[in-house]
BAFI-3210 file (N, C-alpha, C; in Angstrom, 3 decimals, decimal comma, padded with zeros to 6 digits):
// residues 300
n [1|2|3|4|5|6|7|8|9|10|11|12|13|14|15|16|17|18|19|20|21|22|23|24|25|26|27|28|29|30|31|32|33|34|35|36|37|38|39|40|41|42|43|44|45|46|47|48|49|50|51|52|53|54|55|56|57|58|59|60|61|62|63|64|65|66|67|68|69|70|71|72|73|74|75|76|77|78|79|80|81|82|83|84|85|86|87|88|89|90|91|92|93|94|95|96|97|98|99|100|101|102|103|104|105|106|107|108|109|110|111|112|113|114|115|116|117|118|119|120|121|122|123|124|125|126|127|128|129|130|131|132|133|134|135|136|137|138|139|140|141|142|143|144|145|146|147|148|149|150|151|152|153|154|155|156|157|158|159|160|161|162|163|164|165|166|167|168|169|170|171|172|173|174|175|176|177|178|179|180|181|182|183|184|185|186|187|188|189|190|191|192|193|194|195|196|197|198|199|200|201|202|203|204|205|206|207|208|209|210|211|212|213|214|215|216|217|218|219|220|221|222|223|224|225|226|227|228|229|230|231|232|233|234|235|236|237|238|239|240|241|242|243|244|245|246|247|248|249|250|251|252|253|254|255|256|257|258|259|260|261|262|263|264|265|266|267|268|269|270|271|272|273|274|275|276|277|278|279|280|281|282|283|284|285|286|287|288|289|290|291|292|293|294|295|296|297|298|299|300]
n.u [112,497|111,421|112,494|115,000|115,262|114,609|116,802|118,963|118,024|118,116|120,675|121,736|120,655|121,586|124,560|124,506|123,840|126,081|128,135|127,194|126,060|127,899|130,003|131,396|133,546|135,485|135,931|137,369|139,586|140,578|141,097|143,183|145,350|145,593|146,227|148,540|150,823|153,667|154,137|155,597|154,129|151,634|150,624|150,882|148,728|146,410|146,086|145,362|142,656|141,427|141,425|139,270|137,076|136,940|137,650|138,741|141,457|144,474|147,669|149,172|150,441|151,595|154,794|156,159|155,448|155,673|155,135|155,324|153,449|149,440|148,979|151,067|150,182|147,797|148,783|150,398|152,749|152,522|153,951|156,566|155,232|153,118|150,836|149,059|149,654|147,223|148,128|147,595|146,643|144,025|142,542|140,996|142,473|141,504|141,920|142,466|142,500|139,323|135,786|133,266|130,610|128,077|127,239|127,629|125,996|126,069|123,310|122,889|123,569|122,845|123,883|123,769|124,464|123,552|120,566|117,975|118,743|119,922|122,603|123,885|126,351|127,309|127,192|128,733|130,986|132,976|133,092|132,545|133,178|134,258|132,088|130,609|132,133|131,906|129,098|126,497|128,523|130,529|130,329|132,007|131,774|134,088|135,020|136,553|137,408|138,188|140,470|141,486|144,375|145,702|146,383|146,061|146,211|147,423|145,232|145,561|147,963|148,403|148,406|148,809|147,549|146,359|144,443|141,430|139,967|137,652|136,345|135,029|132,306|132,530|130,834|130,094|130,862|129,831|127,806|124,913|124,780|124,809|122,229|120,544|121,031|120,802|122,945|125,343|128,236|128,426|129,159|130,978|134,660|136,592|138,427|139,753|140,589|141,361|142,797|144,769|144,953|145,582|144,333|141,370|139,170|139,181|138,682|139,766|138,959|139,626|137,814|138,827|137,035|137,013|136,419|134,741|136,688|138,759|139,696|141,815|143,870|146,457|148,463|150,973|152,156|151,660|152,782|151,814|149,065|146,033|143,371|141,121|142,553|143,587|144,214|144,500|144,839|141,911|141,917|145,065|147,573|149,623|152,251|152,360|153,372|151,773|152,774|150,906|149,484|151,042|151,462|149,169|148,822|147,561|144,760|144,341|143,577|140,355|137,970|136,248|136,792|135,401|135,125|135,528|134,651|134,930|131,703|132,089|133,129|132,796|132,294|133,602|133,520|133,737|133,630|131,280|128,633|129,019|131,461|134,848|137,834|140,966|143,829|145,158|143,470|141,636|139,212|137,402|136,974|138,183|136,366|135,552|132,760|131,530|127,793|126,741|125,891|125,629|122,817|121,764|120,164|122,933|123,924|126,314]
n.v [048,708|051,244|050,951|051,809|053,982|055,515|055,213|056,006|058,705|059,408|059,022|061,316|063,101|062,371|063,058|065,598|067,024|066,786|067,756|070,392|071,443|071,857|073,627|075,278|077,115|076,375|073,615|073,898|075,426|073,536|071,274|072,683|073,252|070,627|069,356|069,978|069,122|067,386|064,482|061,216|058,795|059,633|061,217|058,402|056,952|058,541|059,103|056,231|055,920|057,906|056,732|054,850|055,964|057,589|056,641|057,337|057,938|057,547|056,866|056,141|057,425|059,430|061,772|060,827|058,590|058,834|060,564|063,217|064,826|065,130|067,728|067,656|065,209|066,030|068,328|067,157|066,553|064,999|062,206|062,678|063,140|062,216|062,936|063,650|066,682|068,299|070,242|071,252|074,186|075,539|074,338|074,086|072,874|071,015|072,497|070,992|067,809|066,389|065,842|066,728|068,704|070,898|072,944|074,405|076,779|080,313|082,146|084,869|086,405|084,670|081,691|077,866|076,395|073,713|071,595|073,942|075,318|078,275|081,021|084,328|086,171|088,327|088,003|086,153|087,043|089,790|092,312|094,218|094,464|091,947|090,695|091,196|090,536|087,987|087,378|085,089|083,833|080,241|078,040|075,827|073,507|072,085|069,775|068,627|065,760|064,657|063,151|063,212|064,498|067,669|070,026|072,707|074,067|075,977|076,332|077,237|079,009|081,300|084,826|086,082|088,441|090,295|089,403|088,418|088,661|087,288|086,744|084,689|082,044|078,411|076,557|072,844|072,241|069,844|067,595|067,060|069,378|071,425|071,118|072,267|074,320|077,732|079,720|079,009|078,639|081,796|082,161|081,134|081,495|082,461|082,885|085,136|084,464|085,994|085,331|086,189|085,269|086,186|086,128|087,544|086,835|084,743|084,964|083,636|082,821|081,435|080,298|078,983|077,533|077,518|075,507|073,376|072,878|073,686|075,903|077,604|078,690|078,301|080,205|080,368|082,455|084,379|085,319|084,975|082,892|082,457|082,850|081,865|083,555|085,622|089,287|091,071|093,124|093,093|093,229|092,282|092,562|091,134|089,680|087,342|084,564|082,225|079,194|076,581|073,980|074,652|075,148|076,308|076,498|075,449|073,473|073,382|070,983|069,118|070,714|073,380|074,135|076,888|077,611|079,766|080,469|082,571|082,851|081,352|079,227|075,560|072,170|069,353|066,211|064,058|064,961|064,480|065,450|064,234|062,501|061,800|063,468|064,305|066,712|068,628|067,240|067,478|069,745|072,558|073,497|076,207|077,847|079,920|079,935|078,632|077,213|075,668|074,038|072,237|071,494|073,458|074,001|071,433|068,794|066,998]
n.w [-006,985|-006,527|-003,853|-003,737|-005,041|-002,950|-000,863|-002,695|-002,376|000,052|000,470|-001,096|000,419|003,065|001,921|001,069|003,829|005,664|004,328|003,721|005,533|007,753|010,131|007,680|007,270|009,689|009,271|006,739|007,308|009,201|008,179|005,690|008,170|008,983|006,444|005,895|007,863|008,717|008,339|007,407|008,544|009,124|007,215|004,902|007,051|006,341|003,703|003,397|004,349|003,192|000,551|001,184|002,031|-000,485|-002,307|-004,972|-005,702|-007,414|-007,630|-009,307|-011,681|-010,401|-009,997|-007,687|-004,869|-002,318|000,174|002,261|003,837|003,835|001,801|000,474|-001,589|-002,330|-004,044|-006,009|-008,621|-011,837|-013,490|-016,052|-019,005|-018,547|-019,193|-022,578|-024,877|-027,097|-030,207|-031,672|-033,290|-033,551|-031,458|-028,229|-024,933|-022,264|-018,980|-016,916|-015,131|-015,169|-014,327|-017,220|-016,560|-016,292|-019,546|-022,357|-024,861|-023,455|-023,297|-024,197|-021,588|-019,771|-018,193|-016,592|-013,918|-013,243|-014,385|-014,601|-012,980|-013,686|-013,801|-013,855|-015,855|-014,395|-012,063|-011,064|-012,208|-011,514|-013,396|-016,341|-018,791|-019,388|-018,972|-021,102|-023,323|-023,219|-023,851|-025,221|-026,060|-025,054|-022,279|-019,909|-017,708|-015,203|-013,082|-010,356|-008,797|-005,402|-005,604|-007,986|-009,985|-009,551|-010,473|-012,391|-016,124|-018,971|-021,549|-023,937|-026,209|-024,392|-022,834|-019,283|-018,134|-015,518|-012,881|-010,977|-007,872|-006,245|-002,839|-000,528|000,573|001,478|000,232|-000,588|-003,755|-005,311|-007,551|-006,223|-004,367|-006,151|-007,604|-005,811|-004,683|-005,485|-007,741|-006,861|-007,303|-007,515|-004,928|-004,033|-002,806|-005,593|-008,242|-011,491|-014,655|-017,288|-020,440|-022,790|-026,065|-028,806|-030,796|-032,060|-032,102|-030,279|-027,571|-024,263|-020,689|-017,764|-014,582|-011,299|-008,903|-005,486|-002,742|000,328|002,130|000,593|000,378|-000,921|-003,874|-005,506|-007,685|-009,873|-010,207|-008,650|-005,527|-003,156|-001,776|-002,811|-000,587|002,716|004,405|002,827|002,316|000,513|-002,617|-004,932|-007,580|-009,289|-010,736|-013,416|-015,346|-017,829|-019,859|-021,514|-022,411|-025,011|-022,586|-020,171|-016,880|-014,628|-012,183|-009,322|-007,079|-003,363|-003,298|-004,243|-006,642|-008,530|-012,218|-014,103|-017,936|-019,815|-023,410|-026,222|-029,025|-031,332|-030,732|-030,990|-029,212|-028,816|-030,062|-028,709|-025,620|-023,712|-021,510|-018,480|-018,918|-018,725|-018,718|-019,356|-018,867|-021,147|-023,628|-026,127|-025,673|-026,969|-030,208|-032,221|-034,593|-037,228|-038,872|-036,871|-035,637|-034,471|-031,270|-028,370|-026,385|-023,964|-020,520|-019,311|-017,220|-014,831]
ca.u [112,972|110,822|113,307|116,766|115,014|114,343|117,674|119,487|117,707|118,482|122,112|122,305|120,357|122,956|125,616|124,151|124,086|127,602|129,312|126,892|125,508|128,631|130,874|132,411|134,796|136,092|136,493|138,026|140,535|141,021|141,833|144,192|146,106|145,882|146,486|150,322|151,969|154,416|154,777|154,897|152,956|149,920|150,032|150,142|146,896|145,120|145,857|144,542|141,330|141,189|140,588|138,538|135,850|136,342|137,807|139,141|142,681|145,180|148,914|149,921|150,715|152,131|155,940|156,553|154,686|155,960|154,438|155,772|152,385|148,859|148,866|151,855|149,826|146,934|149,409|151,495|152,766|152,715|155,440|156,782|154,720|151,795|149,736|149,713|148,287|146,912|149,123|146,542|146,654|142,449|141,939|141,398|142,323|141,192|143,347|142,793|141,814|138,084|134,743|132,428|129,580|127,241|128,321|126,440|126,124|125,633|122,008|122,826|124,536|122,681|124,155|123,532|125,036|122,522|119,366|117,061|119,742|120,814|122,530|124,366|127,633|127,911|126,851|130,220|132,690|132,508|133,342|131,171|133,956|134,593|130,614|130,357|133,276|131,218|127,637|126,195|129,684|130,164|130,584|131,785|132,037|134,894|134,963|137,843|137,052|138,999|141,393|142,378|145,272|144,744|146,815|145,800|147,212|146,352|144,140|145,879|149,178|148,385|149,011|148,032|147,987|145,750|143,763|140,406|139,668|136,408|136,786|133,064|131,868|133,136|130,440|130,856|130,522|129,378|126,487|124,105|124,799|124,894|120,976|120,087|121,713|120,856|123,847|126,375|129,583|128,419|128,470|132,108|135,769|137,379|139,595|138,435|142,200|141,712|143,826|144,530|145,600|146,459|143,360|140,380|137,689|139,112|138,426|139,251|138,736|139,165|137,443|138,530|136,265|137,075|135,113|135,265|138,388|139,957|139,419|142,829|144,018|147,784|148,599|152,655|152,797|151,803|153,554|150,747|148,044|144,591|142,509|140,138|143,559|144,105|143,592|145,370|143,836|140,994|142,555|145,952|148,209|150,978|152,422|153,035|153,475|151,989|152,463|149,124|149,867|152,561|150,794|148,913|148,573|146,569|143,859|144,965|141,645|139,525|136,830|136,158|137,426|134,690|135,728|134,299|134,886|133,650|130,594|132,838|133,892|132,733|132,398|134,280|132,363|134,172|133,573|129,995|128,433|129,287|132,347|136,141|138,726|142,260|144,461|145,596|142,965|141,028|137,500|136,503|137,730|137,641|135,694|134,555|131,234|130,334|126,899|126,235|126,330|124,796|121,544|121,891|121,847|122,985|124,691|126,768]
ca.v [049,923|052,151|051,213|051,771|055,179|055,983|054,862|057,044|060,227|059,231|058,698|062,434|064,359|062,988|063,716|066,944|067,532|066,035|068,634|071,593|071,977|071,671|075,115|075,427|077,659|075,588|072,709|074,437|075,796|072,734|070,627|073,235|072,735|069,141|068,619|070,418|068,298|066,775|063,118|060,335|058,018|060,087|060,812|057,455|056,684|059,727|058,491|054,999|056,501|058,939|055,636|053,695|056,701|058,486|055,795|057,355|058,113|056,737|057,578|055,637|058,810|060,291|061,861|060,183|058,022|059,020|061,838|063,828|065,652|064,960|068,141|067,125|064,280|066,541|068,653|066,408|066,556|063,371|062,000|063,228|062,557|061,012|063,933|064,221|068,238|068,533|071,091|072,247|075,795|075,476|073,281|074,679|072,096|070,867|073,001|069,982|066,513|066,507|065,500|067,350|069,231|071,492|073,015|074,980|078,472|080,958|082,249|086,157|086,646|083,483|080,069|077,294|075,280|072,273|072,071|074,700|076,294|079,662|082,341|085,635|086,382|089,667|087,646|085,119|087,416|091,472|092,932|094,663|094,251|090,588|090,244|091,412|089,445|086,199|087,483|084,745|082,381|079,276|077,432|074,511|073,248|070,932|069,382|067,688|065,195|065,135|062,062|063,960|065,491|069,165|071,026|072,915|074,422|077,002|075,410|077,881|079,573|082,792|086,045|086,611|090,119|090,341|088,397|089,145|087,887|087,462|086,234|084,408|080,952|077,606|075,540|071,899|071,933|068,602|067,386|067,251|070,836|072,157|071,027|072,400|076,064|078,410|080,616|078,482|079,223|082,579|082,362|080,987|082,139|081,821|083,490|085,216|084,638|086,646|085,058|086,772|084,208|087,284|085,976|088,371|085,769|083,459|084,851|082,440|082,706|080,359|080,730|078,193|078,035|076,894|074,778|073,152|072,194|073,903|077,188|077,756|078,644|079,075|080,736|080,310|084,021|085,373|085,207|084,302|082,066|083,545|081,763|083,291|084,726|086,536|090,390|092,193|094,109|092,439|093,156|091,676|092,596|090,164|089,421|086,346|084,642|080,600|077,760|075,766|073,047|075,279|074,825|077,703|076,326|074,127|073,458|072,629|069,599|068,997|071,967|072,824|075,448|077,024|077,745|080,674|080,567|083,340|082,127|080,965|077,632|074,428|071,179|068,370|065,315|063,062|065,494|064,965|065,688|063,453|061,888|062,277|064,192|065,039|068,060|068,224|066,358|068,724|069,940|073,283|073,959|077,097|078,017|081,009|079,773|077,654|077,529|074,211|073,895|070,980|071,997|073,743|073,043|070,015|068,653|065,355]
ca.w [-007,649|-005,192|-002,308|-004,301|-005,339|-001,709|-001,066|-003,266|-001,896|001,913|000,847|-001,512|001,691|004,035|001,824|001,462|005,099|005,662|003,252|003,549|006,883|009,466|009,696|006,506|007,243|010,274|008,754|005,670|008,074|010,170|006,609|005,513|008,655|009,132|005,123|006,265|008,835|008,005|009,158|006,589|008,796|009,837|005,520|004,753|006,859|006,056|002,116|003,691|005,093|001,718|-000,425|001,658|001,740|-001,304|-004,173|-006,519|-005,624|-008,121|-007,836|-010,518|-012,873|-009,691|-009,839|-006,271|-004,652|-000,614|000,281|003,942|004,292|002,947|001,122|-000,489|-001,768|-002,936|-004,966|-006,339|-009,663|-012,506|-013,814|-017,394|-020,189|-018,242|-020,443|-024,101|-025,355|-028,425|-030,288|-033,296|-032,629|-033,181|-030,410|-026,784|-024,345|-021,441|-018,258|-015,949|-015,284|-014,861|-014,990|-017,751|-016,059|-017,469|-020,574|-023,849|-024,988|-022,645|-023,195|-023,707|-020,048|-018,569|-018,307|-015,753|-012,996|-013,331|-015,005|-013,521|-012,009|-014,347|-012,572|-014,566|-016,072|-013,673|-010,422|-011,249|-012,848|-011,589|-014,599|-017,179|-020,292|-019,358|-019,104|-022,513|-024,718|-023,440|-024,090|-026,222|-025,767|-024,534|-021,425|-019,685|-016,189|-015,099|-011,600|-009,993|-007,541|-004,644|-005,718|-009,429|-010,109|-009,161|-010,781|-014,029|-017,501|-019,995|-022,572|-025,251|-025,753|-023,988|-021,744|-018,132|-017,412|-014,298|-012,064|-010,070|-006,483|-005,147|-001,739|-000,006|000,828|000,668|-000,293|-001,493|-005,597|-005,905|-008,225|-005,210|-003,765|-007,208|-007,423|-004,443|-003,927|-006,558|-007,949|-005,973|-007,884|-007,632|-003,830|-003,251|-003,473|-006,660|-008,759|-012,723|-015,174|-018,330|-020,866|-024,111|-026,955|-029,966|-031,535|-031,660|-032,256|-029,560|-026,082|-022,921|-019,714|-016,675|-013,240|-010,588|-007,698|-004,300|-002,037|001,392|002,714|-000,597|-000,297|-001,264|-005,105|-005,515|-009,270|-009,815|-011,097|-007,540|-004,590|-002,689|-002,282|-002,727|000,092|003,298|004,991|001,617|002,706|-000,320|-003,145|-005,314|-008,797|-009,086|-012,186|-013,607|-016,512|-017,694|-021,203|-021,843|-024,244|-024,393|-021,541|-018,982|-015,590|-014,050|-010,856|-008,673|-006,072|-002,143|-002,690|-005,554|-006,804|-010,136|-013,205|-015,303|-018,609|-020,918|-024,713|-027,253|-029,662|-032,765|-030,348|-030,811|-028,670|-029,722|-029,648|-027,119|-023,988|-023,299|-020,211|-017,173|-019,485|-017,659|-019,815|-019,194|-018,998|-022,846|-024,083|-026,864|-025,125|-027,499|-031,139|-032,967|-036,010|-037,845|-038,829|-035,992|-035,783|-033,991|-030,022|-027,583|-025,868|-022,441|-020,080|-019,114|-016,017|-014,932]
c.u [112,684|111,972|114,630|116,197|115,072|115,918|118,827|119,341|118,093|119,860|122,385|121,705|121,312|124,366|125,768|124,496|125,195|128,661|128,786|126,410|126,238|129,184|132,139|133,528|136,010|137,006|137,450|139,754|141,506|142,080|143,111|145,457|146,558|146,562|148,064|150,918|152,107|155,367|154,062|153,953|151,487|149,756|149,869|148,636|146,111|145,135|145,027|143,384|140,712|140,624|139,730|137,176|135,688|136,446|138,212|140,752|143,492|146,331|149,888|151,149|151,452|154,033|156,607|155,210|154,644|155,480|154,956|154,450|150,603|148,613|149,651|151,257|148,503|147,423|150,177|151,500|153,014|154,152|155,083|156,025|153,104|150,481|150,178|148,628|147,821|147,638|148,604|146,471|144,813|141,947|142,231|141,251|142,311|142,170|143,232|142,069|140,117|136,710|133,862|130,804|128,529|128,562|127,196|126,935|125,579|124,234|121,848|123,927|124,393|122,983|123,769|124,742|124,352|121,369|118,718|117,920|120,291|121,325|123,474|125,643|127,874|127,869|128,314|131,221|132,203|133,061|133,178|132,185|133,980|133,009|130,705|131,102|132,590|129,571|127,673|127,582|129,384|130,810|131,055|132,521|132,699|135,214|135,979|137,725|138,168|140,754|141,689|143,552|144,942|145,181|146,242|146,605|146,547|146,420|144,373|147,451|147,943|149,284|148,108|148,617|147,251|144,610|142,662|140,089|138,407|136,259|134,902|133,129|132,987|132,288|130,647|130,139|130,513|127,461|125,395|123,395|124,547|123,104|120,225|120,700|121,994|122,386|125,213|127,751|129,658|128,870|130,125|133,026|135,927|137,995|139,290|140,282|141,426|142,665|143,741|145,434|146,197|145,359|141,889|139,112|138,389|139,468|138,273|139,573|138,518|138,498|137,547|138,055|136,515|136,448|135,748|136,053|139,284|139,943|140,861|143,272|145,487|148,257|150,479|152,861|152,326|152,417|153,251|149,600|146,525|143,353|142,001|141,446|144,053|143,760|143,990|144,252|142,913|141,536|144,157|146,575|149,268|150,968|153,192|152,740|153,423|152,042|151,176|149,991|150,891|151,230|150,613|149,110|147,880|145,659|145,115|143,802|141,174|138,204|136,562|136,504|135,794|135,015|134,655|134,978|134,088|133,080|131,127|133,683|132,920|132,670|132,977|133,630|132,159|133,838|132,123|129,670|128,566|130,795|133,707|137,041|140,290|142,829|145,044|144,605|141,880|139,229|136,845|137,584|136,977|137,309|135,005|133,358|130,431|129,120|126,141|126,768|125,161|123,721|122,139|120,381|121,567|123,800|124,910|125,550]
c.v [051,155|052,428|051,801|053,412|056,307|056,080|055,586|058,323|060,140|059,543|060,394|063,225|063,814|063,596|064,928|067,824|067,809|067,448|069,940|071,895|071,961|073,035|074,644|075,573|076,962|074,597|073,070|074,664|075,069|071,658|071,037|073,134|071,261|068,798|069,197|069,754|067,357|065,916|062,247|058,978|058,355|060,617|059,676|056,646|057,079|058,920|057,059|055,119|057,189|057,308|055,080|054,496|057,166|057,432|055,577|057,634|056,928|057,209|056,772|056,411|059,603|060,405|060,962|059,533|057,831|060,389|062,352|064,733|065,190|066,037|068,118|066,059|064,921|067,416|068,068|066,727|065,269|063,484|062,517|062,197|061,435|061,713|064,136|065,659|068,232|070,215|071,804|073,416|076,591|074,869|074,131|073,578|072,021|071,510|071,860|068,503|066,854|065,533|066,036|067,513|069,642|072,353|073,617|076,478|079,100|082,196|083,982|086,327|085,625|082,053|079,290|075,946|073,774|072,665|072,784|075,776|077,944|080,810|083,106|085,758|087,564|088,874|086,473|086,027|088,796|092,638|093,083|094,224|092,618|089,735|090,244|090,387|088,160|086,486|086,180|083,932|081,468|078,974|076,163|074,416|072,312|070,680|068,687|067,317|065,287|063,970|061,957|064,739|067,047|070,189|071,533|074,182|075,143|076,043|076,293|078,322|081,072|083,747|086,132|087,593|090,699|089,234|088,914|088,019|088,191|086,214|085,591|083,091|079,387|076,261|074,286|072,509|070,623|068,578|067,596|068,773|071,493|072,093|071,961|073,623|076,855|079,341|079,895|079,043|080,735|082,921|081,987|081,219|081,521|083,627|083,683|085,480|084,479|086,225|085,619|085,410|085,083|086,985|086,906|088,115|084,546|083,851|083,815|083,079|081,784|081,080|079,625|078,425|077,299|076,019|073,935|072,485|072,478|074,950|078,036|077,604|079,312|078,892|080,752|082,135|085,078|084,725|084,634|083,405|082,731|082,237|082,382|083,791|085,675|088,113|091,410|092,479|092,777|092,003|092,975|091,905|092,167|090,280|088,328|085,453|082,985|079,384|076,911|074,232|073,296|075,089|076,428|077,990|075,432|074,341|072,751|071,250|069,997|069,720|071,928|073,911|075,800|077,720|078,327|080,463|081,735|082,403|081,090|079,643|076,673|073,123|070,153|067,447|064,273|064,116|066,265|064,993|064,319|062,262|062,812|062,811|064,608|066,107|067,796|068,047|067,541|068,803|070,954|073,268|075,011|077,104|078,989|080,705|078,414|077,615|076,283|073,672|072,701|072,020|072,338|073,776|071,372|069,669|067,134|064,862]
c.w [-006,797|-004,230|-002,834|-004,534|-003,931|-001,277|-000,771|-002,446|-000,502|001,107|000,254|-000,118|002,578|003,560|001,756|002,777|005,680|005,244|003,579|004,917|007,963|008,663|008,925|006,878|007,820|009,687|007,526|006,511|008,773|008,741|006,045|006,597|009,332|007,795|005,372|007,293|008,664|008,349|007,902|007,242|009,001|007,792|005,186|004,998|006,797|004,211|002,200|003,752|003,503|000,679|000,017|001,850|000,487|-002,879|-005,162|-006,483|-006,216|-008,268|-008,923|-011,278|-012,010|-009,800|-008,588|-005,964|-003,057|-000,690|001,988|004,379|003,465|001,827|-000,282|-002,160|-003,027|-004,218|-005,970|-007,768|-010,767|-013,344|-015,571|-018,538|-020,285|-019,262|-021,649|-024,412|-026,468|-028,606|-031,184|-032,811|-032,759|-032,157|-028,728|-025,929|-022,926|-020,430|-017,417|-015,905|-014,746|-015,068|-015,796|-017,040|-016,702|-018,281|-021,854|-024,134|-023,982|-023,605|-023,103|-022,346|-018,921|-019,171|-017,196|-015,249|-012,984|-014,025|-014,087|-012,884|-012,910|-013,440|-014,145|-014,426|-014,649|-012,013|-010,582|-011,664|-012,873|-012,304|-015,748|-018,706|-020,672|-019,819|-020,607|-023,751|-023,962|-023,403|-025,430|-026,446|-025,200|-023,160|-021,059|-018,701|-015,897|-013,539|-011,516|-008,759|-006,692|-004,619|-006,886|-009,150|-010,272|-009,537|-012,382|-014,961|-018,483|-021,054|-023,859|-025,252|-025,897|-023,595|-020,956|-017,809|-016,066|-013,858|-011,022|-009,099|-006,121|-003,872|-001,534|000,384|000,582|000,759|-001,122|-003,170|-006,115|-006,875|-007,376|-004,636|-004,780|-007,635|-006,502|-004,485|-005,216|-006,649|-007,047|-006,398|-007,341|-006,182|-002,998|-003,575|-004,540|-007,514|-010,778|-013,216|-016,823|-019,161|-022,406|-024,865|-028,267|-030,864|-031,473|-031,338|-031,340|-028,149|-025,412|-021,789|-018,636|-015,454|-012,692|-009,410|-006,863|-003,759|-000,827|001,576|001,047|-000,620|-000,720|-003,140|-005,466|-007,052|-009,019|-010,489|-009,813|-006,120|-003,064|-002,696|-001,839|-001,568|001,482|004,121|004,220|002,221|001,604|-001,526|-003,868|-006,824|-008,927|-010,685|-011,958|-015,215|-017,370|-018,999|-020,766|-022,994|-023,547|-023,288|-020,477|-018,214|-015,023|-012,634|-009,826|-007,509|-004,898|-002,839|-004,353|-005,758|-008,336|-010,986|-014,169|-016,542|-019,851|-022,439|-025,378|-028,495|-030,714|-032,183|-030,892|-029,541|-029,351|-029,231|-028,526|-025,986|-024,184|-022,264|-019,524|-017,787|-018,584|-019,027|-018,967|-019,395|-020,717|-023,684|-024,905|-026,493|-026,390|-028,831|-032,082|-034,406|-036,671|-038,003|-038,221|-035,725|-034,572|-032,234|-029,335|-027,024|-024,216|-021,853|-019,605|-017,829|-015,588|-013,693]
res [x|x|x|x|x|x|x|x|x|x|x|x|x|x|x|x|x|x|x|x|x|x|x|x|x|x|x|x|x|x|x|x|x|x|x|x|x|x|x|x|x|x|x|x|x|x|x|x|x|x|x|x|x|x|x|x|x|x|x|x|x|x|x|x|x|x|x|x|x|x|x|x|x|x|x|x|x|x|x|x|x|x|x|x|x|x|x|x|x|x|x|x|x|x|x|x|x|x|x|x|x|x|x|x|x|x|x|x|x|x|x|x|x|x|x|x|x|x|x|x|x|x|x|x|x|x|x|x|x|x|x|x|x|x|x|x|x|x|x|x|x|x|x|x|x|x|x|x|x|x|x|x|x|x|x|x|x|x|x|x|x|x|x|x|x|x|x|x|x|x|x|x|x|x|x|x|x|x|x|x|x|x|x|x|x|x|x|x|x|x|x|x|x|x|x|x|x|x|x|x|x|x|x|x|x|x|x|x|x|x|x|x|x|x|x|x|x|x|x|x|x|x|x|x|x|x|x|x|x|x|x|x|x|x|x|x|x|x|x|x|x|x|x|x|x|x|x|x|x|x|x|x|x|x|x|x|x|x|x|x|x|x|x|x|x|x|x|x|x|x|x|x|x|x|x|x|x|x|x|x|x|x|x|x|x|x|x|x|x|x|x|x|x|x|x|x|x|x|x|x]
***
């Protein structure tokens, strides 16, 4: 038991090393233009190579199943009807395929990335109004390995009326790194989407966060893709009207969405920590006198 314990920790410090200690950026950079050229044999054995290290890649659900680029491959979209949404107009559902992370009430203004780990609404999302409508709300962290479907979907019928950029790092966001590097989220690009639902008691908010070899986040309501060649303003106004399950947008690679709720949510009981969930699939539901949240924090 000793040796398998030992083991373990050899295999998370090299993966550690592996992901966090070569130049990010580089490689971020080099990914982004390798994951674009566009020859179906050098995709095919990059998708070859992609299973045989990582595992999880399943194109089953996939619209196509030829791909002319590997990014192609990373974007891809599933065929019709591979997702069912929940349509209860109480239910906020999941925006993407995932794994459940940490997840609870946020603690006043502090929530956490892993146990031990808490960092501050203002150090993740730089804006004092936004801080405030999730004082004392909830949380929950959804990861998308790198062989999920990557695109994600508003988890309500909303409105996006602007969008905030904070440009920075592109640390991995795996379980490992997330141990290990206080405030991490806080530390790499991502993108803060304000969504009004017409409800007063049902503030949401996504934040998807980048990470190496993804630092790329392309929103279908801008014209661009927010990623480190981005140079344009920080605050970004659109306007753009969703039914719960229209597609917001997607990752280049697999990173993760964190997802704010105000206090009056719920957890639904199937999506407990380190459990997989689908886009659709009902994660928070609202309730005037909710009273009853899981223990934070917690982490897969």
């Amino acid at each position: 038991m000793n040796q398998l314990v030992r083991q373990l920790s050899q295999q998370e410090q090299l993966n550690f090393l592996l992901t966090n200690r070569i130049p990010r950026r580089l490689a971020t950079q080099f990914m982004g233009w390798f994951s674009r050229i566009e020859s179906p044999l050098l995709t095919r054995c990059s998708i070859a190579l992609w299973r045989l290290f990582a595992g999880d890649l399943d194109l089953e659900e996939a619209q196509t199943q030829q791909f002319n680029s590997l990014q192609a491959c990373f974007t891809r979209e599933l065929k019709r009807g591979a997702r069912t949404v929940d349509t209860h107009p109480d239910i906020v559902t999941s925006p993407c395929d995932a794994i459940v992370g940490a997840r609870g009430r946020i603690m006043g203004t502090t929530l956490f990335q892993a146990k031990g780990f808490p960092y501050e609404l203002s150090d993740l999302i730089p804006d004092p109004a936004l801080q405030e409508q999730y004082r004392d709300g909830v949380f929950v962290t959804l990861r998308l390995t790198s062989g999920m479907y990557h695109r994600f979907h508003a988890p309500a019928d909303c409105t996006l009326q602007r969008i905030i950029y904070i440009s920075g790092d592109t640390w991995n966001v795996n379980p490992i790194a997330l141990k290990r590097i206080e405030r991490l989220y806080c530390k790499n690009e991502r993108a803060v989407l304000p969504l009004e639902t017409g409800h007063a008691d049902s503030a949401l908010c996504l934040v998807p966060v980048a990470a190496i070899l993804v630092a790329s986040i392309k929103l279908h309501c801008l014209d661009t893709a927010l990623d480190m060649n981005y140079r344009g303003p920080q605050r970004l106004n659109c306007n753009v009207s969703l039914r719960k399950g229209d597609e917001l947008g997607y990752f280049q690679h697999g990173s993760t969405i964190i997802l704010f709720a105000s206090g009056n949510h719920q957890f639904r009981p199937d999506t407990e920590t380190g459990s997989r969930i689908q886009m659709g699939q009902a994660l928070l539901q609202r309730h005037a006198g909710a009273d009853h949240f899981p223990p934070t924090p917690k982490t897969a």
